[in-house]
Residue, then its C-alpha position, 0 to 999 in steps of 0.5 A: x466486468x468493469x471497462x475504463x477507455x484507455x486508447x493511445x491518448x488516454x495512456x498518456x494520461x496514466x499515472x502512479x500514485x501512493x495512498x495512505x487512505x486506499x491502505x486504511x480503507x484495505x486494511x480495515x477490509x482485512x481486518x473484517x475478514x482475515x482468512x482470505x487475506x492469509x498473508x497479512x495475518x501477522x499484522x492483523x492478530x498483532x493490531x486487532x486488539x488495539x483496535x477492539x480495546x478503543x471499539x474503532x471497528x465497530x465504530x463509523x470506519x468499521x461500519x462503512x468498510x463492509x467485507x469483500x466483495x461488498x460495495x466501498x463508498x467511493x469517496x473514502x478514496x478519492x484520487x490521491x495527489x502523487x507519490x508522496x503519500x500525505x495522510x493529512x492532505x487525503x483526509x483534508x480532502x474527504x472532509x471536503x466531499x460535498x454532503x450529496x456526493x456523501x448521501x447519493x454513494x451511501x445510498x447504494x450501499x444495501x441493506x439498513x444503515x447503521x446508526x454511526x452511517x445513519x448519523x452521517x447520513x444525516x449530517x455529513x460534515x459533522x460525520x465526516x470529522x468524526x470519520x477522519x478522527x477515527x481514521x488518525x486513531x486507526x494510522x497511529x494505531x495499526x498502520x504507522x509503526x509498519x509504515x516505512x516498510x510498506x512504503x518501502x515495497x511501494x516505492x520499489x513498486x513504482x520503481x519497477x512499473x516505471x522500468x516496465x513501461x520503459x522496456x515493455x511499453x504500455x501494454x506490457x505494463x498493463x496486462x501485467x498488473x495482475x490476472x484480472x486486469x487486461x488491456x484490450x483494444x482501447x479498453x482496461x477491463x477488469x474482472x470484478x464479481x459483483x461490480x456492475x459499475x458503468x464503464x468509463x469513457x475514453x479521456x480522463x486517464x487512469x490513476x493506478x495505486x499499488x496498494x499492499x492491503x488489498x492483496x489478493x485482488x483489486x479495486x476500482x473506482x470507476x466514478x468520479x473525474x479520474x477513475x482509480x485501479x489499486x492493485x496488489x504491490x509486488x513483494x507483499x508476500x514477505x512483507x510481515x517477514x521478522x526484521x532481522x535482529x543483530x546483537x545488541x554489543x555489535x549495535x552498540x559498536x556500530x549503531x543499531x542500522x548498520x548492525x541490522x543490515x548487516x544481520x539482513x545480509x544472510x544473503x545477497x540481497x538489494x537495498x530494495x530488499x534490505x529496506x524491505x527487511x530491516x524497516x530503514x528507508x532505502x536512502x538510508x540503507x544506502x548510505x550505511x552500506x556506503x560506511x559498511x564497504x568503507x570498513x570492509x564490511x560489505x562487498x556490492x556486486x551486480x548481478x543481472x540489473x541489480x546491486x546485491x550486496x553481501x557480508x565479508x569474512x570480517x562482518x561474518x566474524x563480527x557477528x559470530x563474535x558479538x553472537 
């Protein structure tokens, strides 16, 4: 168990932040061990291979990122900036960790060194460019083709925890970031087998990072000037999903977005999900569905707190047609 202080003053240090870092480290964790991350198999069998053919798992970032629920060196995710995620800046800021901070979080990790931590261990500027090359090789190879639905998902999750705390206050937004998260008292206490990290005093806030690839569970950094929660973003579960395919004659009709979306639109659904679906950012799907109700395509219509829209009987005959 480990307890943040989190009293009425520290909640008002609470803040959201998106990282790219937090996704490799997770990620490079599901790719250890598949099985108990069930829901990113689809990525996970479709990046390994490029991954094994340059031999990056088992270079220093497969060494260092150990399987759950093993320890996690804290400074492979320092506090991330804000919501707009910036690989470049993250890694600019690891490179920056000071060498006793690299060694002291190293020599908590059990067991014999391997030689690529031994070496930064030994050197830890030097190995800390070589981690930071490796971890631009793991982005371009493993996570940036997928990055804008995952960031799509993330940004609906911070949509949604903001509306949250607008509705429910802080204690609703807490105790529901995930089963082993409560607030309690003038305390966040989350559950974590194998953790014996100290408990953080009253005053340096919180840092909460939704995170895709570390469903099922969490993880927290408890050292450090701000400690950090990531937890699982909501809508992971169809993260991997098949975008939707339209035919290549509408595409070339419409433009390959809109054909898309209008593929996507099976079903009502929200810009949230559409993006989610189709890959697109969320301004963009905006603004084809914009140009879609224009040409009596697409019909909006609310639905509780949310814009769903749907194909109409034109768009329907579009597609079968072009089918």
């Amino acid at each position: 168990m480990v307890a943040i202080g989190l009293s009425a003053g520290g909640v008002a240090r609470v803040r959201f932040a998106l990282s790219c870092l937090w996704e490799v480290m997770a990620g490079v964790r599901v790719l250890r061990d598949p099985g108990r991350h069930a829901i990113h198999l689809p990525w996970a069998n479709r990046v390994r291979p490029r991954l094994v053919e340059v031999g990056l798992l088992d270079g220093l970032l497969g060494q260092l990122v150990p399987p759950a629920p093993g320890y996690l060196p804290d400074f492979l995710t320092p506090p991330p900036a804000g919501l707009v995620p910036d690989l470049d800046q993250e890694l600019a800021v690891l490179r920056a960790t000071p060498p006793e901070t690299v060694r002291a979080q190293l020599d908590l990790c059990p067991g014999p060194r391997p030689a690529a931590v031994a070496d930064l261990y030994a050197d830890p500027d030097a190995g800390l460019r070589r981690l930071a090359e490796e971890i631009g090789t793991y982005w371009r190879l493993a996570v940036a083709r997928d990055w804008p639905r995952i960031r799509a998902v993330l940004d609906a999750e911070v949509f949604h925890r903001a509306r949250r705390l607008a509705e429910d206050g802080a204690a609703g937004l807490l105790n529901d970031l995930h089963e082993r998260v409560r607030w309690e008292g003038d305390a966040l206490l989350i559950s974590q087998r194998h953790c014996d990290a100290p408990d953080v005093p009253d005053g340096s806030g919180l840092v909460l990072v939704p995170s895709v690839f570390v469903w099922p569970s969490v993880l927290s950094i408890a050292a450090g000037d701000v400690p950090q929660l990531a937890y699982p973003a909501r809508g992971v579960g169809g993260l991997w999903e098949c975008p939707a395919e339209a035919p290549d004659a509408l595409g070339a009709v419409l433009g390959r977005g809109r054909a898309r979306l209008l593929a996507a639109l099976d079903a009502p659904r929200s810009t949230t999900e559409l993006a989610r679906r189709t890959g697109l950012s969320p301004a963009g799907v905006s603004q084809h569905l914009t140009a879609l109700r224009a040409a009596g395509l697409v019909v909006t219509h609310r639905q509780g707190r949310s814009l769903l829209s749907s194909r109409t009987a034109v768009a329907e005959a579009l597609l079968g047609a072009s089918a």
